[in-house]
N, C-alpha and C positions, 0 to 999 in steps of 0.2 A: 534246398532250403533257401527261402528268401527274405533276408530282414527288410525292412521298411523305416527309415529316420524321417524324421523332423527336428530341424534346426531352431535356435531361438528367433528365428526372424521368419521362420513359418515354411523355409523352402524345402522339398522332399528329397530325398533321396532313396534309393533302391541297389540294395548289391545280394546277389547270389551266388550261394556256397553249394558246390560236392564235395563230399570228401574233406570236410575239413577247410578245403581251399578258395578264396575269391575268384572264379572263375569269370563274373563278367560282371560290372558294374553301370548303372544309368541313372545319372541326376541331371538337374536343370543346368545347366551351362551358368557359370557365372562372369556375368557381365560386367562393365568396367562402373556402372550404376547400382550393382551391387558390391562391387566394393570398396564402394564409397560411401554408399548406408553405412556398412558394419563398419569403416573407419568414423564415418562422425555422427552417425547416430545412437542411441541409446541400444543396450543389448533387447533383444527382443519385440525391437520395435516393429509394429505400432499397438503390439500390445501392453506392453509396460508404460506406455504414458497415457496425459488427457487425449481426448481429440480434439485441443484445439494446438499441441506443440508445434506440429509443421508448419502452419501460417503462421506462428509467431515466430518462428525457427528464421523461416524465409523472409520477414520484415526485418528481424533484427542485423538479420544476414545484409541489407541494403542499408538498413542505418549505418552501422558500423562504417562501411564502404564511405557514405558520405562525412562520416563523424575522424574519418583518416585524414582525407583531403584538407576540413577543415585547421585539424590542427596540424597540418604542416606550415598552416601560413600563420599560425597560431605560434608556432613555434619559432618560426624565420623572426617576428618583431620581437617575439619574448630576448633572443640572441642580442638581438639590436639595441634591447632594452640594457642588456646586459655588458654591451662595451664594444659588440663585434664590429668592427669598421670602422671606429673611431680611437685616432691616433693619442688622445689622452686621457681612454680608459685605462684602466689595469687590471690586473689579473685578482690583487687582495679587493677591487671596490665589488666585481662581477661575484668572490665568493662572501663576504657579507650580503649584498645582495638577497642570495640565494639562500644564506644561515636567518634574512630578515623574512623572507617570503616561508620559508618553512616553520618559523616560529610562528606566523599567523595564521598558518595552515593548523597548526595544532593545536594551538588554543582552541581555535575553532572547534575541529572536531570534538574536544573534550565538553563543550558548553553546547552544540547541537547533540549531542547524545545525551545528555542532561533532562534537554528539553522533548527531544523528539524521539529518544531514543524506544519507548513502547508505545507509540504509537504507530512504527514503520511496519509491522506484522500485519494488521486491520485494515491499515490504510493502504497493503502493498501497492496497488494500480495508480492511485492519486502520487504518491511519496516515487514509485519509478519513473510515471513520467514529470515529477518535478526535478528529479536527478538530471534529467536530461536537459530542461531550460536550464538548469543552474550549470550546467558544463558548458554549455553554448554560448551561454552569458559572459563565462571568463575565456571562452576563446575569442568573442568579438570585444574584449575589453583590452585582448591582446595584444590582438590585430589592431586595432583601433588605440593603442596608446600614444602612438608615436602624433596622430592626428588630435588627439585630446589634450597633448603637452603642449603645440602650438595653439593649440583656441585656451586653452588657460592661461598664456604666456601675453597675448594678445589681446583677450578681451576680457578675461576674468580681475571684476572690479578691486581698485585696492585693499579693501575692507578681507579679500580676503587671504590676498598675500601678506598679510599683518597677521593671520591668527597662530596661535603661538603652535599649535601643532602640523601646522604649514610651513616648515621655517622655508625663507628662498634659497637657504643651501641645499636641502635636499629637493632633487629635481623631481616634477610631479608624476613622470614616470616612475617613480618608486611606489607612490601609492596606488598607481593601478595598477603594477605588477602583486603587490602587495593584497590589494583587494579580488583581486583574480583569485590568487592562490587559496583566499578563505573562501569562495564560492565554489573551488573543486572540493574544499573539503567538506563542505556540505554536501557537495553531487555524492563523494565517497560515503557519508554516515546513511543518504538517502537510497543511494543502489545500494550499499550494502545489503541492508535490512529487508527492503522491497525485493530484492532480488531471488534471498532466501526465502520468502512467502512464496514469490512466483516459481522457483523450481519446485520448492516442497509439494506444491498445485500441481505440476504437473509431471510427477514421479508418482501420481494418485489414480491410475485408470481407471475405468467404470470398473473393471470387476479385475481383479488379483491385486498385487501389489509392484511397482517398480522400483528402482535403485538411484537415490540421493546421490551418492557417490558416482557409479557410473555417468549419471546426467551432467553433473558438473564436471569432470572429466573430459566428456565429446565436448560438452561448451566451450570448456577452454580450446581443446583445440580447434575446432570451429573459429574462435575469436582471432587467434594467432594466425590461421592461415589468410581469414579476411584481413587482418590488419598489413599482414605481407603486403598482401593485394594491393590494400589502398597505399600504404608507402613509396609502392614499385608505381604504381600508376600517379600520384600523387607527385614523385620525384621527378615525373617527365613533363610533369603539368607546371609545375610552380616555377621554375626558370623562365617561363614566357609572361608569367604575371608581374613583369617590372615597374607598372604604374600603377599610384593610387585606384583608380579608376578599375581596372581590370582586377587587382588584388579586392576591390572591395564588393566587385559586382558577382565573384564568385565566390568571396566567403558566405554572401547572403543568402546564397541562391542556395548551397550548399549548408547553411543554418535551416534555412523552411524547409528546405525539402528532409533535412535531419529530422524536427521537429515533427513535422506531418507525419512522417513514417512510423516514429514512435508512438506518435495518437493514435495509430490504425493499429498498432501492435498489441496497445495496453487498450483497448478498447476492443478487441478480439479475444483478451482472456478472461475463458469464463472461469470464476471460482466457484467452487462447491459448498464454500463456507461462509455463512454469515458476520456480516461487520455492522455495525448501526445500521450505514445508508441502504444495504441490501436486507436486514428486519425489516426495516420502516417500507420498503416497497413490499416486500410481499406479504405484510400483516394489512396494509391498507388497502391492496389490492384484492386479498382476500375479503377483507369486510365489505369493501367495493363489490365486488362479484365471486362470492365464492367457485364459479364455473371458468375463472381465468385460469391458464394454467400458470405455476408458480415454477415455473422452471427453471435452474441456472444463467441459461441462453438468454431468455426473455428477461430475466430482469439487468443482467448485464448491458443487456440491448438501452435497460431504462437508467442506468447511473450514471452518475456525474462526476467525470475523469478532475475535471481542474476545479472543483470545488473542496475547497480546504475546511470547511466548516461540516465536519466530521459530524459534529451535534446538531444538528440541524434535524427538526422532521418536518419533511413535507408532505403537502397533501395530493393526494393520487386521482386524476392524471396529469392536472395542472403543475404539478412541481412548486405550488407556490410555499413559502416556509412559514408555516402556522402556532409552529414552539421550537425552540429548543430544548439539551436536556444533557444535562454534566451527571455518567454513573462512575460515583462510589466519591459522591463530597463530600466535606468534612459539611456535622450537625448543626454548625452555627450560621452555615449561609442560609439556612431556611429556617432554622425553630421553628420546628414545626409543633402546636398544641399536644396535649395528650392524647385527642379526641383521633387526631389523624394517624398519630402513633399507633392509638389501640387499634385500628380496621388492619394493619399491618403487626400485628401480635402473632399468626401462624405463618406467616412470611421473613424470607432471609434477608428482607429488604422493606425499606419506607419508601414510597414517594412525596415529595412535597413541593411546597412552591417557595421560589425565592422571596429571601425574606424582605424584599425592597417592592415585588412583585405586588399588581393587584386584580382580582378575577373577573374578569370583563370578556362576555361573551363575543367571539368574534374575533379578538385580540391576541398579539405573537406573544405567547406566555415562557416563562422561562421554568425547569420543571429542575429539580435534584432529588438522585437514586443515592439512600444512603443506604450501603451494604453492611452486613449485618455480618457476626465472627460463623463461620463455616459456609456459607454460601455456596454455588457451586456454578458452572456453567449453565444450567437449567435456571438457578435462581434469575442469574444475568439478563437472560433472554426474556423469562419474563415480566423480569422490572423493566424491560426497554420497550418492548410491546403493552405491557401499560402505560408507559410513557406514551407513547404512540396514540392506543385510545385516547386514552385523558384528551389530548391535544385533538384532535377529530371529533369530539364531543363537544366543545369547545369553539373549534371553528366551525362544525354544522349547526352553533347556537339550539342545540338540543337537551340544553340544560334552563332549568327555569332561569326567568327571572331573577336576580337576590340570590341566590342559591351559592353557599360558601365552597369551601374545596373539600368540605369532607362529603359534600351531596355528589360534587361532579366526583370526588374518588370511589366513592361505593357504588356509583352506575358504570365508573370505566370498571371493577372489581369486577364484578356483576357480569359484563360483557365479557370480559378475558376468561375468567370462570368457564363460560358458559363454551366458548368457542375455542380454547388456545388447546387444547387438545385433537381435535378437529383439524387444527390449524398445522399442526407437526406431524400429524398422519400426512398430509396435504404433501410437505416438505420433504417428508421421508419415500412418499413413492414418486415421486420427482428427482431421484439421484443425491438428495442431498448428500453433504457427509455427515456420519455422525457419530458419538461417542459417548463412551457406555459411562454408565452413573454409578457412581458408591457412595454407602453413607459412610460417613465421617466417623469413627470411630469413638471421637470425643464430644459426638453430642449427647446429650440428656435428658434436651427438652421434649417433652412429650406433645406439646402443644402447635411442633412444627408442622407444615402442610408442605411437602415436596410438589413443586407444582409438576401438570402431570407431562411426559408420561413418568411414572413412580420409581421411584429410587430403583437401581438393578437392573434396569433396560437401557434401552438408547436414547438419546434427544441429540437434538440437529447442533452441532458443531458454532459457538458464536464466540468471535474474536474481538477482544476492546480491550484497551489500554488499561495497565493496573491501575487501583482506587488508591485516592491520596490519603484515606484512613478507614475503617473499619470499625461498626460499631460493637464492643465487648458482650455491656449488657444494657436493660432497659429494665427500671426499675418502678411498679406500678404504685405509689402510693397508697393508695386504696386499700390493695390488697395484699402488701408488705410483700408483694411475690418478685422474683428479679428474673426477667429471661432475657434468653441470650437474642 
């Protein structure tokens, strides 16, 4: 008899039984490349993850490396800052210090997660590699303090060694140690969040399922061995960089090329799930040429890493930005008539226009999704893709003359109607991800329209920041009716 294995990384093996007994066995020889996968790769891999983890694996693997070097020299002023060589520091000035930089390190995090805290999931790719300038920034703030306390000392006008929260007792080295520490804790609220999107992404294969847990596990140690690295290489480096000059020509070099490496990283992964900026390219591109493909890759290939303005729609191919569009505001930044209310009556969602706003063909219009109580991730998507039309409607000047917002709302209605169904088929044999629908247990209204595909199926996966309120009910005068 002869059994036949396969391992979780796909390698064969073969042993043969008489009698009960292993009499002769033959597998692949394992090589010192194989076990090294199985130490720091994922189990199962390369089928438990995307296919894009190894090229981000091996960038992250070279940032790191250079992201070491940096902050050892990072680290040498931070000492310096702190007392090290100077015969009338002391030991209680170097730990207040340290209890002053960590208070502002907190604060911080507790007021960037306030503000940015749901937003770091949608935005993963923009928010990781801002984590990275914002850590770069307080390593060269570091490095660089000792140089910034003589040019303040020197030639920083009196006006502002007088202001009261400049006093000249404390030396200005304290406040760029101080401001350092609140921009790592930003780097920390920002990898955090971004980090956990980009593993969850890629614990997600085309076809089974991979391990969360396991993934984070090899990264860590993956991280700890490069960090080894770069410490041990780092510690033979930095002893020869005794001049301004050479310490500052290697921190920068060692920042760009940080910097670069991460924009090739985060610019190489592809997600599978929709955030605004990835709707708005492949709904426009769709109306654009429904025979483009909408693929993950390709649109990846089309977004915009260091664009912060998340709300933003542009128009495709030019990229130019033709509206913006805030989902899930509160009802009073737009007041919107009843007239616009009612064409959104089987909808879990209004659109409308700001209420400062005026409709002028041609013109970057400003648009607000107010969401309605039960809503669902179908709802979301498509009130964003209407947003989308509208604004494409709008800048092709395809709307008359004179024509108010409820004529440009029931032609962009009209179009989404006709195509957003078409449009999710499109997404869905393209790899998207997607996820299954249920209706809300505590609806009643009978007059909802689930946009398609219909409640109990699949729709494509779309990530955006929670809504600052939610609208309960809408209550039509007319006809004393109240819906939700």
């Amino acid at each position: 008899m002869q059994v036949t294995e396969r391992d979780e990384a796909g390698h064969v093996s073969r042993i043969s039984f008489q009698d009960r007994l292993a009499v002769s066995s033959s597998s692949s020889q394992t090589s010192l490349l194989t076990a090294l996968a199985k130490l720091f790769l994922p189990a199962g891999y390369p089928h438990s993850v995307s296919p894009d983890y190894l090229r981000y694996q091996i960038l992250n693997a070279l940032q790191a490396f250079c992201n070491s070097l940096a902050s050892l020299l990072s680290s040498r002023a931070t000492l310096e800052g702190y007392g090290v060589g100077d015969a009338s520091a002391s030991a209680t000035d170097a730990l207040l210090l340290t209890v002053l930089q960590d208070l502002f390190g907190r604060l911080t995090t507790i007021i960037a997660a306030f503000f940015f805290g749901s937003s770091l999931f949608p935005e993963a790719k923009t928010y990781r590699f801002l984590a990275d300038v914002l850590n770069d920034a307080a390593t060269v703030i570091d490095t660089l303090s000792p140089l910034l306390t003589t040019i303040y000392l020197s030639h920083a006008p009196a006006i502002f060694k007088s202001l009261p929260f400049l006093p000249p007792s404390v030396p200005f080295r304290v406040y760029t140690l101080c401001f350092s520490a609140s921009l790592r804790a930003l780097c920390g609220i920002a990898a955090g969040g971004s980090k956990t999107a980009i593993t969850m992404h890629f614990a997600t294969p085309l076809q089974g399922s991979g391990d969360v847990g396991d993934l984070n596990a090899k990264d860590s140690s993956k991280e700890t061995v490069l960090a080894m690295l770069g410490m041990m290489i780092g510690s033979l480096t930095v002893p020869y960089l005794t001049t301004p000059c050479s310490t500052y020509t290697v921190l920068f070099l060692t920042v760009l090329l940080h910097l670069l490496i991460n924009y090739l990283g985060v610019r190489g992964v592809v997600l599978r799930t929709l955030n605004r900026q990835r709707a708005s390219l492949a709904w426009l591109s769709f109306k654009s040429d429904p025979s483009l493909l909408n693929t993950p890759s390709r649109l990846a290939s089309l977004e915009r890493i260091l664009s912060l303005r998340s709300d933003a729609i542009r128009s495709f191919p030019s990229g130019k930005v033709i509206a913006s569009c805030t989902l899930g505001s509160k009802f009073s930044t737009c007041l919107p008539n009843s007239d616009i209310v009612g064409l959104f009556r089987n909808k879990r969602y209004v659109l409308c226009l700001d209420r400062n706003g005026t409709l002028v063909a041609g013109s970057v219009q400003r648009f607000h999704i107010l969401l309605k109580h039960g809503y669902n991730s179908a709802d979301q998507l498509e009130a964003w893709v209407l947003a989308c039309e509208a604004a494409r409607l709008l800048a092709s000047s395809t709307i008359a003359r004179g024509s108010g917002a409820a004529t440009l709302f029931q032609e962009a209605i009209a179009s989404v109607d006709r195509d957003f169904h078409a449009f999710i088929e499109d997404l869905r044999k393209h790899d998207w991800i997607t996820v299954p629908l249920t209706r809300d247990s505590q609806q009643s209204d009978d007059e909802y329209a689930p946009p398609a595909p219909l409640l109990g199926s699949q729709t494509i996966s779309f990530s955006v920041a929670a809504p600052r309120t939610v609208i309960l009910n809408v209550q039509y005068e007319a006809e004393g009716k109240k819906t939700r």
